[in-house]
C-alpha positions as CSV (number, residue, x, y, z in Angstrom):
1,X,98.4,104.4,106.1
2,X,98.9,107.8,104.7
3,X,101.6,109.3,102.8
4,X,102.9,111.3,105.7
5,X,102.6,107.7,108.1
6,X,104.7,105.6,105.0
7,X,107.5,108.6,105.0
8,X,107.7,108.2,108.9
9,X,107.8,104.7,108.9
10,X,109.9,104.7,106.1
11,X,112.8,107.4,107.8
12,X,112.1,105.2,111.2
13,X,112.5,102.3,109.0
14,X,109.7,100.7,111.2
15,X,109.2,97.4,109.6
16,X,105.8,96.6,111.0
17,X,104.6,99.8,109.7
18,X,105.6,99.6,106.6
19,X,104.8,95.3,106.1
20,X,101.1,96.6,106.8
21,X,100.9,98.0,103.3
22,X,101.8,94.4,102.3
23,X,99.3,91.5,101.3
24,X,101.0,88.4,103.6
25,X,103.3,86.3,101.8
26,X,100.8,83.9,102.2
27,X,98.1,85.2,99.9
28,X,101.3,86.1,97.3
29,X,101.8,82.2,96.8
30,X,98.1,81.7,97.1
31,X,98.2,83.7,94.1
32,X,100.1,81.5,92.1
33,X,98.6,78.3,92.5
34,X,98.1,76.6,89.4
35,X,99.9,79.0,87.3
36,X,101.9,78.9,84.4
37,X,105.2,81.5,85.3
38,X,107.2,83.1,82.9
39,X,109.7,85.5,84.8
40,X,111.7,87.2,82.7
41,X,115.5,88.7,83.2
42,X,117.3,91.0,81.9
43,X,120.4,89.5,80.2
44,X,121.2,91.1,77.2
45,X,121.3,87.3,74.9
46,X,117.1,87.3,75.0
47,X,117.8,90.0,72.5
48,X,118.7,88.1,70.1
49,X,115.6,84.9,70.9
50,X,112.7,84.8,69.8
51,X,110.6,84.1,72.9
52,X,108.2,86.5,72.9
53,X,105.3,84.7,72.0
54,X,106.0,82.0,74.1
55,X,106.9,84.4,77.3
56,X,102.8,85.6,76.1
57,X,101.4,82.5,76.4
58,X,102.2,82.1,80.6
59,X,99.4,82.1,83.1
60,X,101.6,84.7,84.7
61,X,104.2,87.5,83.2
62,X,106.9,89.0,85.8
63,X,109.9,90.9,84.9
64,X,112.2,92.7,86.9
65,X,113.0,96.1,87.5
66,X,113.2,98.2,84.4
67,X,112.4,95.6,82.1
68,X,113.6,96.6,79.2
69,X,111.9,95.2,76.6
70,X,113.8,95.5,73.1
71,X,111.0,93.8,70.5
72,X,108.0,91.7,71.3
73,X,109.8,88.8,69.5
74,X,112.1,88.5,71.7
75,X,110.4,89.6,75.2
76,X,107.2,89.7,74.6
77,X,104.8,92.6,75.8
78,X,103.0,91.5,79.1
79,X,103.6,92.7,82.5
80,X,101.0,91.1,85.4
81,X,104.0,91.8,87.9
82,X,107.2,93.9,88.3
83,X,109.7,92.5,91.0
84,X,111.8,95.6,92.3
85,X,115.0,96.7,93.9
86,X,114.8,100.3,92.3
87,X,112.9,103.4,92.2
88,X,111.0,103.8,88.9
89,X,110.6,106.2,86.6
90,X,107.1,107.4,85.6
91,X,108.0,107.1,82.1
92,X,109.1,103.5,82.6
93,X,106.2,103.0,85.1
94,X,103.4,103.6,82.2
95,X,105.5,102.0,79.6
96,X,105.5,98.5,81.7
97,X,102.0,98.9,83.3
98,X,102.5,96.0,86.0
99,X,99.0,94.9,87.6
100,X,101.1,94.5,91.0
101,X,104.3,95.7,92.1
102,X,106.8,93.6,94.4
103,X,109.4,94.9,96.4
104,X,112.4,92.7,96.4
105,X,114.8,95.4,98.0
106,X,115.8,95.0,101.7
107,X,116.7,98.6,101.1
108,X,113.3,100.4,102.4
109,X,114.9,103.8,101.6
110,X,114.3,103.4,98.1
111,X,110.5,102.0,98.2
112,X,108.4,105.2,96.8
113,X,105.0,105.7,97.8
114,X,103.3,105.1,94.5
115,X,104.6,101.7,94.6
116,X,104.1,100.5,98.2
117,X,100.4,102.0,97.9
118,X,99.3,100.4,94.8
119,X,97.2,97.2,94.4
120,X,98.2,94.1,95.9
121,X,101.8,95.5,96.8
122,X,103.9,92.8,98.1
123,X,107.1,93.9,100.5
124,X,109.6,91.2,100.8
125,X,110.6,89.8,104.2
126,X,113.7,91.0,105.3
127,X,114.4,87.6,106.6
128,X,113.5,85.9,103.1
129,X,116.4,88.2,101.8
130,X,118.9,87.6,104.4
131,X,118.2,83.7,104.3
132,X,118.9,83.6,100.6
133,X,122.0,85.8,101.2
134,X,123.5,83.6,103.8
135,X,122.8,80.6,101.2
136,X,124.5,82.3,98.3
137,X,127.4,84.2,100.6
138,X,126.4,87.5,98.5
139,X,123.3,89.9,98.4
140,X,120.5,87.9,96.0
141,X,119.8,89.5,92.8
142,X,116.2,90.1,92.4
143,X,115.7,87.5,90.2
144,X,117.2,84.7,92.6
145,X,114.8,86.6,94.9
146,X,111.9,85.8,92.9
147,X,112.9,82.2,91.7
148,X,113.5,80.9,95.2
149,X,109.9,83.3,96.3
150,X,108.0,80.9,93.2
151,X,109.8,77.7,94.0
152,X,108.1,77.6,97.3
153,X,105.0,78.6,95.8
154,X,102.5,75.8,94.3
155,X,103.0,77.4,90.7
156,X,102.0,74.7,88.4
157,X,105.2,75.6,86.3
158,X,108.2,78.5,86.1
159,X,110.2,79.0,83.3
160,X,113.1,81.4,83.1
161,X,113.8,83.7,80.7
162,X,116.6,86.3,80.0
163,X,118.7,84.3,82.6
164,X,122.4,83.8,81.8
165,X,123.7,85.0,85.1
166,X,125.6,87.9,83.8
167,X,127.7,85.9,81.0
168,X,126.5,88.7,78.4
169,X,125.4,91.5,80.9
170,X,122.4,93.0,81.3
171,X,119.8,95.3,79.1
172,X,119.3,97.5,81.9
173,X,123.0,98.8,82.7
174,X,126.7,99.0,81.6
175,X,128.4,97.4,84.6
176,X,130.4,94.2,84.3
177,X,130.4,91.3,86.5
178,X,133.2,92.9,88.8
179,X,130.8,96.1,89.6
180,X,128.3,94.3,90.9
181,X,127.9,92.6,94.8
182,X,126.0,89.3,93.5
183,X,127.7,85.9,93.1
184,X,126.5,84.8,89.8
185,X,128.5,81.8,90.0
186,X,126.8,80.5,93.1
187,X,123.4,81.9,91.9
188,X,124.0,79.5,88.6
189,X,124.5,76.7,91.1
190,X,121.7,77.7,93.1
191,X,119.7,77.5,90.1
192,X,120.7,74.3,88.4
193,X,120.1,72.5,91.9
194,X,116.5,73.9,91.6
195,X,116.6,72.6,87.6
196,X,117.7,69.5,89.5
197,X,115.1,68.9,92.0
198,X,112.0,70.8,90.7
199,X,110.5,69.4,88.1
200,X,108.0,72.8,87.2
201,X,111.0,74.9,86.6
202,X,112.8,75.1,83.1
203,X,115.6,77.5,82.2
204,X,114.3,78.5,78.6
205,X,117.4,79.6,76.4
């Protein structure tokens, strides 16, 4: 598909169309196997940690959206993948420099071309997203997108970085809690059951 064909199918917002550009979910988890996952959040307490060598070390890097990044002691400096909701900047684009981009948005309208044409672009089912919605009563965040997306995954481990589900807001913005249409409350719960029942998963603090 051409850029002309992904801006039609985009307007049209013709699914089919636009999940061609998309390696299968399949081949996404395939990807993992065996892998060592640090995904990384954007709460503003990793800050102050001093996980960025350890957040290195992973198999696997993936951050989320802007990934703001504010010292490599505290987040480290690799990005293998870069979950999104959001249109990008170019500057923040070449500053992350994610090997493959993942589109986490059921919002289509907002997936540019550069993204959904780049290697090994992955475009989230819209039933994935609305599953996890009905399971959380609110729209996921991305990174509940992404945990529940590895969890099914045979990753040999995930750990959780940046993760405090809003109790000290996020690098990326300036909204509170109240400004935003997640349940972080039931994403906390959704997450300790994981914590709970999967023994590869560890909430790193």
């Amino acid at each position: 598909m051409n850029r002309l064909g992904f801006l039609l199918a985009r307007t049209l917002r013709n699914e089919d169309a636009l999940q061609r550009l998309s390696v299968p979910q399949s081949r996404l988890l395939s990807d993992l196997a065996g892998k060592r996952v640090a995904l990384v959040g954007n709460a503003r307490a990793l800050a102050e940690s001093r996980n960025g060598e350890r957040i290195d070390a992973a198999d696997l890097v993936i951050r989320i959206n802007r990934a703001p990044m504010t010292s490599p002691e505290s987040h480290g400096r690799r990005t293998d993948w870069l979950a999104l909701a959001m249109r990008l900047r170019q500057a923040d684009r070449d500053r992350i420099g994610p090997a493959r981009i993942l589109w986490m948005s059921h919002k289509r309208k907002r997936l540019d071309w550069e993204s959904a044409s780049s290697p090994g672009f992955y475009l989230h089912p819209l039933g994935d997203f609305a599953a996890l919605r009905e399971r959380l009563g609110a729209p996921p965040t991305t990174g509940a997108m992404m945990i529940d997306l590895i969890a099914r995954s045979p990753a040999a481990g995930l750990e959780l970085y940046g993760f405090d589900f809003f109790a000290s807001l996020s690098l990326s913005g300036s909204r509170d809690a109240g400004k935003v249409p997640h349940d972080f409350g039931k994403e906390a719960e959704f997450v300790s059951n994981l914590l709970k029942n999967d023994q590869r998963i560890r909430h790193i603090r």
